[in-house]
N, C-alpha and C positions, 0 to 999 in steps of 0.2 A: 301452783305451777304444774303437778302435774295434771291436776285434772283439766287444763287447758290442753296439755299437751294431748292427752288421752284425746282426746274432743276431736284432734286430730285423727286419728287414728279409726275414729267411729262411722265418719262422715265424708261426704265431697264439701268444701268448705268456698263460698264466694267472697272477695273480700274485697273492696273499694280501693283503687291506688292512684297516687297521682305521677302522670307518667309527663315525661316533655319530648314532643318530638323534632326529628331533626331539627324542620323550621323552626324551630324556636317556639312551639306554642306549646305551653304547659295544660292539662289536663285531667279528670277523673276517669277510670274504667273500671268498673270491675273483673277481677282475676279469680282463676282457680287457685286458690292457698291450699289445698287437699283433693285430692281424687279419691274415692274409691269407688271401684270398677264392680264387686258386689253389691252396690246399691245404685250405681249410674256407671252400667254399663257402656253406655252411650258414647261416654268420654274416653273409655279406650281410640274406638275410631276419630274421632274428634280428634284425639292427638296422632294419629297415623294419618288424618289428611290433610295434616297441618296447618287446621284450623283453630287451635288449642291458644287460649290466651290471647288472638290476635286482637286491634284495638284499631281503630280507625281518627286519626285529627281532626277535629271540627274544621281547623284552619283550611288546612290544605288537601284535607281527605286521602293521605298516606294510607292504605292500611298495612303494618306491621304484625309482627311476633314483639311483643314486650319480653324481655327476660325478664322471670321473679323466680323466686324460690319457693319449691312447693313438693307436697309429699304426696307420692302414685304409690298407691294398694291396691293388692291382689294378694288376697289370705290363701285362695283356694291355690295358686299357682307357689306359694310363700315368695313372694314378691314384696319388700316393701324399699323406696327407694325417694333417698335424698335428694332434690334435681336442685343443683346452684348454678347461678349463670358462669359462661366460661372465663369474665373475668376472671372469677373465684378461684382459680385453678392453683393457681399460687401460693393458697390459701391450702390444699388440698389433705395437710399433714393436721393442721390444726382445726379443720372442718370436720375430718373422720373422728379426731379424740371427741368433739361435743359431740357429735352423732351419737357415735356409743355410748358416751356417756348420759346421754338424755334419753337412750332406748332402755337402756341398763334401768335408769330410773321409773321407768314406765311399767318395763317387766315387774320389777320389785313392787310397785304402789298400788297396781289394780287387780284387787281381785276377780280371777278370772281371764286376765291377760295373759296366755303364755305360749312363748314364741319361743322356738329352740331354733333359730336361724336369724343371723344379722343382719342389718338393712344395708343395702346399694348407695354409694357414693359414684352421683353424676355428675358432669359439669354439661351444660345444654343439654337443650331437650333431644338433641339428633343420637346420644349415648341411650336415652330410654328409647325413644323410637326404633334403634336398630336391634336392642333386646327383643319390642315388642313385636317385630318383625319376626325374628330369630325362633322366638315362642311359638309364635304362629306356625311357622314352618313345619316344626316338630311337630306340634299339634295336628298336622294334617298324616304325617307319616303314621302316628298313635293311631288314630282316627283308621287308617286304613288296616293298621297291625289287629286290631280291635276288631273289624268286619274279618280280615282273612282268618284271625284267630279262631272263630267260631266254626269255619266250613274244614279248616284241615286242623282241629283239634289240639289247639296248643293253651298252654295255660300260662298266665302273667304274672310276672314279679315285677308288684309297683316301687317304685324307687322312691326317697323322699324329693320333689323336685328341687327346693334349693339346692339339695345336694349332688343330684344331678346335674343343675344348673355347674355347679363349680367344678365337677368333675368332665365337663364338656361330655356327659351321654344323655341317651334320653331317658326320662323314669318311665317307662314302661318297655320292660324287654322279656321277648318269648322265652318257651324253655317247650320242651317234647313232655307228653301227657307221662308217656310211656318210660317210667324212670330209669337211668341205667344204674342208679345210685351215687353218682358224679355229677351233682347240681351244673358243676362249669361242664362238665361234657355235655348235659342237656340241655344247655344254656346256648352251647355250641352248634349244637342237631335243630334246637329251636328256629336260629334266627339263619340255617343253613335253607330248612322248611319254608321260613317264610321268603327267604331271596329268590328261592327256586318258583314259589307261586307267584311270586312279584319281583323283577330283580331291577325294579326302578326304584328303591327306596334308599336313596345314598345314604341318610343318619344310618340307616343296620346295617347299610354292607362297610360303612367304615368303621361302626361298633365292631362287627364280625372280623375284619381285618387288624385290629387292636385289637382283639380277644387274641388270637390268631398269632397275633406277633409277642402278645405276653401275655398269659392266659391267668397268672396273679393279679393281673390288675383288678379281674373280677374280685378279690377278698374284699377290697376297698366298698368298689363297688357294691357289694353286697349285704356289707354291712352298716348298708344304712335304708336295706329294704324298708316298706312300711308296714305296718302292722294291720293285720287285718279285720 
């Protein structure tokens, strides 16, 4: 069991399913049963242009979105995430306990598996899509923080991203080269530096503005930098 499970986790997985559509005409297609986006990148977009899983009827040439359940990885982003269809929802209390409890088991059985962050519990795929949007976004701000960081000398404190992810910031936040000895005052000076060279980048000025309105919330935040 687990090493089927694992299997999952290794790979993007295709799996044959027999689907029926409206019209009444029953079917085979094969489905994505696993993503991962480090070895078929490709399927990220795939499922952002909502081409992901779709199937077409011999009969009547519908083409659809089948709902299945299936598992999207991203290690590098610590991303891993349950997707049930939304009938499932109802189901949601009893879905998360096997979740964990089947990740629990995975952590435990392979050597060499180790995940210090828990996997995502979706119902349709429109909840990952709006994550993977969400990612992107951020990813573009980084992206920029990253080029201006270099020309006006600022230095980066990576954040773990799941942790990020939960604590609604982004994992990479400035800080002034120039230390005052008060990591949150330079934390402060950092991402004041960067608005004033860029002041389009709403994730840091609303970071800055939550700093700003409680400047503790950094302790959380901080402690769970990454290691470098």
């Amino acid at each position: 069991m687990v090493y089927k499970i694992c299997k999952i986790y290794q790979m993007s997985i295709l799996s044959n399913c027999e689907i029926k559509c409206s019209c009444g005409e029953t079917f085979e297609a094969e489905l994505w049963k696993a993503v991962n986006v480090f070895d078929d990148p490709d399927l990220k977009e795939v499922i952002l242009s909502g081409r992901f899983n779709t199937v077409e009827c011999p009969k009547c040439h519908k083409v659809f979105y089948h709902e299945h359940f299936f598992i999207y990885q991203d290690l590098e982003n610590e991303i891993i995430a349950y997707i049930y269809p939304q009938a499932d929802k109802n189901m949601a209390a009893d879905l998360r306990k096997k979740m964990l409890s089947e990740f629990k088991e995975i952590s435990k059985g392979i050597e060499g598996f180790e995940i210090d962050y828990e996997p995502i519990l979706y119902f349709g795929i429109e909840d990952l899509i709006n994550t993977l949007k969400s990612e992107d976004y951020i990813k573009d701000e980084i992206d920029i923080l990253n080029f201006i960081a270099k020309r006006i000398e600022l230095d980066l404190i990576k954040i773990k991203p799941s942790k990020a992810r939960n604590l609604c910031v982004l994992h990479t936040i400035p800080k002034v080269k120039k230390t005052t000895g008060d990591l949150k005052k330079d934390i402060v000076s950092g991402l004041e530096q960067l608005l004033k060279y860029n002041p389009n980048l709403v994730e840091y000025e609303n970071l800055l503005a939550r700093i700003k309105q409680n400047i503790s919330c950094l302790d959380e935040i901080l402690s769970h930098k990454k290691e470098k």
